[in-house]
C-alpha positions as CSV (number, residue, x, y, z in Angstrom):
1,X,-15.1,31.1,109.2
2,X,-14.4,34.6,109.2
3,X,-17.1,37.0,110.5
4,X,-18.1,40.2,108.6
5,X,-16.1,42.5,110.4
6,X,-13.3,40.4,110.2
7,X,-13.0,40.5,106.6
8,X,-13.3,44.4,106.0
9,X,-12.1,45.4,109.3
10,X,-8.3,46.6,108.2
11,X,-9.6,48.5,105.1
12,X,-12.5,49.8,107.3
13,X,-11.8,50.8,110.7
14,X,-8.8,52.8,110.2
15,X,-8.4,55.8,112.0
16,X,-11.3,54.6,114.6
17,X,-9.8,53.2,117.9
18,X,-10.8,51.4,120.5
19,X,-12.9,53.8,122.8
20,X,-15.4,53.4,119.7
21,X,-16.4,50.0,120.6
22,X,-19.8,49.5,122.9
23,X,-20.7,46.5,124.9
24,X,-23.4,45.1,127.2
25,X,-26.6,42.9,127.2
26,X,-28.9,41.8,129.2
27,X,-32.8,40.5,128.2
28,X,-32.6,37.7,125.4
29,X,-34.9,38.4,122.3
30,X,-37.0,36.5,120.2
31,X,-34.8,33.9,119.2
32,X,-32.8,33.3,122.4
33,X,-30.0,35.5,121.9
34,X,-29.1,38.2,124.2
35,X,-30.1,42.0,123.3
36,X,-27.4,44.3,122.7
37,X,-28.3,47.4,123.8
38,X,-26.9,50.7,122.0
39,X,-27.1,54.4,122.9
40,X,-29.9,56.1,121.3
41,X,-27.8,58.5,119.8
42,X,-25.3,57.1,117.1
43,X,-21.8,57.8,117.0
44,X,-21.2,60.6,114.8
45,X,-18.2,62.4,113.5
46,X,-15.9,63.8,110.9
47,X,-13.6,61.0,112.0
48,X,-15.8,58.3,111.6
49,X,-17.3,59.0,108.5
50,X,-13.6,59.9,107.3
51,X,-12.5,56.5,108.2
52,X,-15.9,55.0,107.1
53,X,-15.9,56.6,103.3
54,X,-12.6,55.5,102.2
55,X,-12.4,53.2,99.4
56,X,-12.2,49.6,100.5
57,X,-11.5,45.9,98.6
58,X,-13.2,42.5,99.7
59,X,-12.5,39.5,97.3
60,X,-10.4,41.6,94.7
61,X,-13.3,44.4,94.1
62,X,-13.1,48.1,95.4
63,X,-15.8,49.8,97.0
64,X,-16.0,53.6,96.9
65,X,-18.2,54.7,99.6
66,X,-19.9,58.2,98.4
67,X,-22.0,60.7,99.8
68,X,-25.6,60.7,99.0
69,X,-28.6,63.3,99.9
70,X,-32.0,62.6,101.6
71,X,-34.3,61.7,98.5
72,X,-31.6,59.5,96.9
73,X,-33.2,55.7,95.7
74,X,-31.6,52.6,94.4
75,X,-33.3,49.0,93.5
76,X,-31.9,45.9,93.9
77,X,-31.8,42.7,96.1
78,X,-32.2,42.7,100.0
79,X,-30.8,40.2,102.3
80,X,-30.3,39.4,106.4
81,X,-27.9,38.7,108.6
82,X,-28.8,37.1,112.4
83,X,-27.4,35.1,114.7
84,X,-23.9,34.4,113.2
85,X,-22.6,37.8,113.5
86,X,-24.7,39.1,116.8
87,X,-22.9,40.8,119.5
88,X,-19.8,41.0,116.8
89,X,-18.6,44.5,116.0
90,X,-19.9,46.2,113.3
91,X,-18.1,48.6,110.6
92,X,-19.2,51.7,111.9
93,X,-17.4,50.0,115.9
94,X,-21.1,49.7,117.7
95,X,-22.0,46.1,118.5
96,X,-24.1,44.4,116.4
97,X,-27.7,44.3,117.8
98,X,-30.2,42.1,115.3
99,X,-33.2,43.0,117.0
100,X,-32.8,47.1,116.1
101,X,-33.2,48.8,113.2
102,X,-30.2,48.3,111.4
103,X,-28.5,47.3,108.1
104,X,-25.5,47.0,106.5
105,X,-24.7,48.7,103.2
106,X,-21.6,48.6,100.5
107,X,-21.3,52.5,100.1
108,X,-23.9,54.7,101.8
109,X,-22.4,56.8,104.3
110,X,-22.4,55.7,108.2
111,X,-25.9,56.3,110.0
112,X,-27.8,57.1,107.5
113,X,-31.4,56.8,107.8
114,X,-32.9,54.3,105.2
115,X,-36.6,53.1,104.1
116,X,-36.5,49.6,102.6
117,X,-39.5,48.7,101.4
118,X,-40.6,45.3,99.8
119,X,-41.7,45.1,96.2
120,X,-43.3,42.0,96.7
121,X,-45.8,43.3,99.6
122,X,-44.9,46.8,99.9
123,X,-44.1,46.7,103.6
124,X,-41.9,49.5,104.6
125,X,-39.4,49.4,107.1
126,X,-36.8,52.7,108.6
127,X,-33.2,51.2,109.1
128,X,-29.8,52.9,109.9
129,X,-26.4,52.0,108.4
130,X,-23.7,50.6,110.7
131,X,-22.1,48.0,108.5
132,X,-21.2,47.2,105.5
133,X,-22.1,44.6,103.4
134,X,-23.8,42.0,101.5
135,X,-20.9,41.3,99.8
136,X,-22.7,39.2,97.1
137,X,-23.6,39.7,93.4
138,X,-26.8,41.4,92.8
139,X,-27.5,42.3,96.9
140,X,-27.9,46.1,97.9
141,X,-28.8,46.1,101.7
142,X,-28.5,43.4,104.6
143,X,-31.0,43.9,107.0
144,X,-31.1,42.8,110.3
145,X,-33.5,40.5,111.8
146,X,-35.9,42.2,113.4
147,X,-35.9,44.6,110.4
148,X,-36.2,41.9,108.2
149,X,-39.1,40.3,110.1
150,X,-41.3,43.1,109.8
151,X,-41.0,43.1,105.9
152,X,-41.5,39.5,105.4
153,X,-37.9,38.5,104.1
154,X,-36.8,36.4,107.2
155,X,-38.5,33.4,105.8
156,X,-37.7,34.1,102.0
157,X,-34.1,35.1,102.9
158,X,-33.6,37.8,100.3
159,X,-36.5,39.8,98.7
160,X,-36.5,42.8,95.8
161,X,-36.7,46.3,97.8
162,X,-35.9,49.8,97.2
163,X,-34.1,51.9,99.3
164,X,-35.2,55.8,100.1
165,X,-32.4,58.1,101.7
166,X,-34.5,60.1,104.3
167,X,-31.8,61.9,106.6
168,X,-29.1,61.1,108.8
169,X,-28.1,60.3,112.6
170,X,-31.6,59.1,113.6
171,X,-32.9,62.1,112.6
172,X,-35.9,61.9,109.4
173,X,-35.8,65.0,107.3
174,X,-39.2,64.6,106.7
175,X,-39.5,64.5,110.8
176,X,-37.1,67.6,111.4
177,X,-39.3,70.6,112.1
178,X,-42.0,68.7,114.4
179,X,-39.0,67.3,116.5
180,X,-36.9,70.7,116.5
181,X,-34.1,69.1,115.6
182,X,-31.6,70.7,113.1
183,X,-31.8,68.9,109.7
184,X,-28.9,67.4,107.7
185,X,-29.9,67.3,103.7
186,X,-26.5,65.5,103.5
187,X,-23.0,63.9,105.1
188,X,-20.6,66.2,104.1
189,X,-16.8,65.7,104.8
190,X,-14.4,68.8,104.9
191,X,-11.2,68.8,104.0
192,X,-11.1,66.8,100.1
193,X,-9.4,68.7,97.5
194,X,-7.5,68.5,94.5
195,X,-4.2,69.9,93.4
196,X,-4.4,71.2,89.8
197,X,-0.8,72.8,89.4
198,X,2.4,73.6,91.3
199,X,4.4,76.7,89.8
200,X,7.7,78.2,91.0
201,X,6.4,81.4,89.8
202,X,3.7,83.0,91.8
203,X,2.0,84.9,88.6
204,X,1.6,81.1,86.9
205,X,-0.4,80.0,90.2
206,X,-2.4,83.1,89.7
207,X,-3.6,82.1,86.4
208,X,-4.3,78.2,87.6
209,X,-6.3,80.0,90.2
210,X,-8.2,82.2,88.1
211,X,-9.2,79.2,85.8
212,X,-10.5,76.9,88.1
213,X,-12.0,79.3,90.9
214,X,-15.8,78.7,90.8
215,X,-15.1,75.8,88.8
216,X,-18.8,74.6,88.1
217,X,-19.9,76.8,90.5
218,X,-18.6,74.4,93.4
219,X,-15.7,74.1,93.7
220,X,-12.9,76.8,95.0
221,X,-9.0,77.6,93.9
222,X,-6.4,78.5,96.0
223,X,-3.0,78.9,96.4
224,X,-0.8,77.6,99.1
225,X,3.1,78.5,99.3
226,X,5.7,75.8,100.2
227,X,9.3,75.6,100.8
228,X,10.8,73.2,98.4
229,X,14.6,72.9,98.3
230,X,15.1,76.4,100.0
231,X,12.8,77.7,96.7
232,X,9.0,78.5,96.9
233,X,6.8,76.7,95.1
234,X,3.4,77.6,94.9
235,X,0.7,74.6,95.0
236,X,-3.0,75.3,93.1
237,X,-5.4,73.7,94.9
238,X,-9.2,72.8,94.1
239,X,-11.4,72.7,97.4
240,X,-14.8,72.4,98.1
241,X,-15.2,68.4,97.3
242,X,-17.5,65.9,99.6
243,X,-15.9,63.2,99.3
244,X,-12.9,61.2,98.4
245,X,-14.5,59.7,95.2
246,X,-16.4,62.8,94.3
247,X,-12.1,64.6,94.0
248,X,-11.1,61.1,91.9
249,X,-14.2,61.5,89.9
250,X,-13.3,64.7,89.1
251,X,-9.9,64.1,87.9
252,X,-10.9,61.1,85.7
253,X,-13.5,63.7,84.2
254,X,-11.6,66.7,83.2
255,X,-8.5,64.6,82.6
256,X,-5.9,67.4,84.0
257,X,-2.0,66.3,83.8
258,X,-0.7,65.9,87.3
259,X,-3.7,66.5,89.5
260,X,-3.7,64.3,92.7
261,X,-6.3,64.5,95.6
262,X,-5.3,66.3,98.6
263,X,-6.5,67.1,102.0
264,X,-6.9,70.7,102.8
């Protein structure tokens, strides 16, 4: 039987390599298993949550991975995951621990602090993302075990929660100022755009970059000059998008002939 990270791996871990991967144990928890231990500090990077946020499938059906902002909430079924995937690698390339605060989600963005609390009891728990997953109809978060022990659900298996975005690498907006530490309202990855035209002449480019400059008042145009066939041609492009989907999103919206996504 395949493991978890065996299944999504090759859409997932592209553009990760190897030096990612953690290792070690020593003390066996609750159940018998060896604890993993894992730095304090996640692993956190442009790289990895470029590699981590790109669309993936599993079973035929495409997950878009998105970026969120501390306050965002979603409903839905929570489930575990235990001894069958511990010490296996995780999506995110730590080693999978289930006696920490973790869980694995379809689309929130890597290291993202989560509170899962359980509607049936109302027992709240703090988890980070470093997988992804359950990859079953109707679940929104797998939790590990420990995790899952303190809200009840490793004896019911799957429970009704809601989810809370509260910040990002281990750090709690909420928690920010007493700590010192420098707050992140939101993952944001540089570099997604979205070419809206291509013109030989430059005065055509100007008036693609006229339209769409301050588009929304986010996003901004500019023009880039290549060398095509020993003419210039000179490339519109749209910057200022967070994400991957956010740039496809915006093409399916405002329907505009030609546009592709880019990286600036």
């Amino acid at each position: 039987m395949l493991s978890r990270t065996d299944i999504i791996k090759s859409a997932i871990f592209l553009g990760i390599g190897a030096g990612l991967f953690l290792g070690g144990c020593s003390s066996r928890g609750t159940l018998g298993y060896p604890v993993v231990h894992t730095p304090s500090k996640p692993r956190s990077s442009q790289a990895i949550h470029r590699a981590t946020l790109r669309p993936y499938t599993i079973n035929g059906k495409t997950y878009h991975p998105t970026v969120v902002s501390v306050g965002w909430r979603q409903e839905g079924i929570a489930s575990w995951y235990g001894p069958n995937f511990h010490g296996g690698k995780t999506s995110n390339g730590e080693i999978y621990n289930m006696y920490e605060m973790t869980a694995a989600h379809k689309t929130l963005p890597m290291n993202t602090m989560v509170r899962v609390t359980n509607r049936r009891n109302g027992r709240s728990v703090v988890v980070r993302i470093n997988d992804r997953g359950p990859f079953v109809k109707g679940r929104i978060v797998d939790l590990s075990y420990i995790a899952a022990k303190k809200l009840g659900i490793d004896k019911t298996g799957t429970a009704p929660v809601e989810l809370t975005v509260l910040g990002f690498d281990n750090i709690i907006a909420s928690m920010a100022k007493r700590t010192g530490h420098a707050v992140r309202k939101q993952v944001v990855l540089s570099g997604f755009g979205v070419q809206v035209g291509a013109f030989k002449r430059y005065r055509g480019a100007e008036i693609y970059r006229d339209r769409y400059d301050n588009f929304e008042g986010r996003y901004h145009a500019k023009i880039r000059k290549f060398i095509v066939d020993g003419e210039p041609l000179y490339r519109v492009w749209l910057l200022g998008f967070k994400s991957e989907e956010e740039a496809r999103d915006f093409i399916k919206a405002w329907n505009i002939p030609g546009a592709f996504i880019i990286r600036g």
